[in-house]
Steps between C-alpha positions, in 0.01 A plus 500: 500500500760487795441863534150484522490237747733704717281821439201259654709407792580783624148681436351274701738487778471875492116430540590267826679775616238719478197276651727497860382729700600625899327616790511845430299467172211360685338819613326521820131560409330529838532376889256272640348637810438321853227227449419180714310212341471092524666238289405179380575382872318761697808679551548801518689676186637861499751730329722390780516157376585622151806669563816324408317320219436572182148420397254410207160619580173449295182587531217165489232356667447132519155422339616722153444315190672750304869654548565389862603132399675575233703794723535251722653196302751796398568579850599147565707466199724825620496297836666232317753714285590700802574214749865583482477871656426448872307834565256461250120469571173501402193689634156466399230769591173377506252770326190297657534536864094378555600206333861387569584411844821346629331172538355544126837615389690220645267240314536697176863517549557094601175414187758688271842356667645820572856536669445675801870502583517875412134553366266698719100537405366754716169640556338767782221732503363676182652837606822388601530243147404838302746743691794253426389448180368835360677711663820322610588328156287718323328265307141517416249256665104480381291649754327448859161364361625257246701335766231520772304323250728263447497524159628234237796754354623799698710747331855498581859524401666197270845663546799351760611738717875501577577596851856546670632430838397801612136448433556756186300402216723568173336348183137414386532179288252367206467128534566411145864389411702803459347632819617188693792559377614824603331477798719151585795750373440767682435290814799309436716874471360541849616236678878526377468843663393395829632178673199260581451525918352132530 
């Protein structure tokens, strides 16, 4: 029985062991180009002000009824969990641009008693939300008409994006459980690699 219990042990300390992971085994998956957009305070928000962070992005728009609040009340739980690494934030990409201006996104954002500490909501013109988000995180987005139309569900991502200080995006996430969990491991391998520059 002793033996057994020992044989446990160590099996699953071997299985700790093995869930660690560093820097290096977070591959870099693609860089996110030059863009300029607005945040929930009619700021402007661009690569620039990503660097030196490390990031959570997702993909929403503030009238969904489907995925967007439940990505979001995930979003604000890794907020939560993560409030003890400094460089961590959060970056939501509207995918309804017609829709979601910084004034709408700030009420959205205060209705739903987000922290905007290190949370940016941003939003911009149709071409430059799609570039960023088609072609810079390479995620897919439903098309021009559906949004012009402002219609009730537009196609779009439910995956976290994990982006590094560099503005690098390294991991696609599924916002279930495990996902959250690798992604808050991987995130977490990050930012033992570089030193937070807050």
């Amino acid at each position: 029985m002793r033996s057994r219990i020992l044989v446990l042990l160590l099996f699953a300390l071997t299985m700790l062991g093995c869930s660690k992971r560093s820097a290096e085994d977070v591959p870099v998956i693609t860089e996110l180009p030059e863009f300029s957009l607005l945040d929930q305070d009619a700021q402007v928000f661009d690569r620039g002000a990503m660097t030196g962070s490390l990031w959570v992005a997702d993909f929403v728009f503030t009238h969904c009824g489907a995925s967007c609040p439940r990505l979001t009340a995930h979003l604000r739980g890794l907020q939560t969990r993560l409030s003890d690494v400094p460089s961590a934030s959060f970056l939501s990409v509207t995918v309804d641009p017609y829709n979601d201006t910084p004034e709408v996104i700030k009420a959205y954002m205060t209705k739903n008693e987000l922290d905007e500490s290190n949370w940016r909501f941003v939003t911009g013109e149709e071409e430059d939300i799609r570039a960023l988000v088609v072609d810079g995180f390479k995620v897919g987005l439903g098309d021009e008409e559906s949004q012009a139309a402002g219609a009730e569900e537009i196609m779009h991502s439910n995956y976290f994006a994990l982006v590094d200080h560099q503005a690098r995006v390294r991991g696609y996430y599924r916002a279930n459980n495990d996902g959250i969990a690798d992604l808050e491991r991987d995130l977490r391998a990050l930012a033992e690699a570089v030193p937070a520059k807050r």
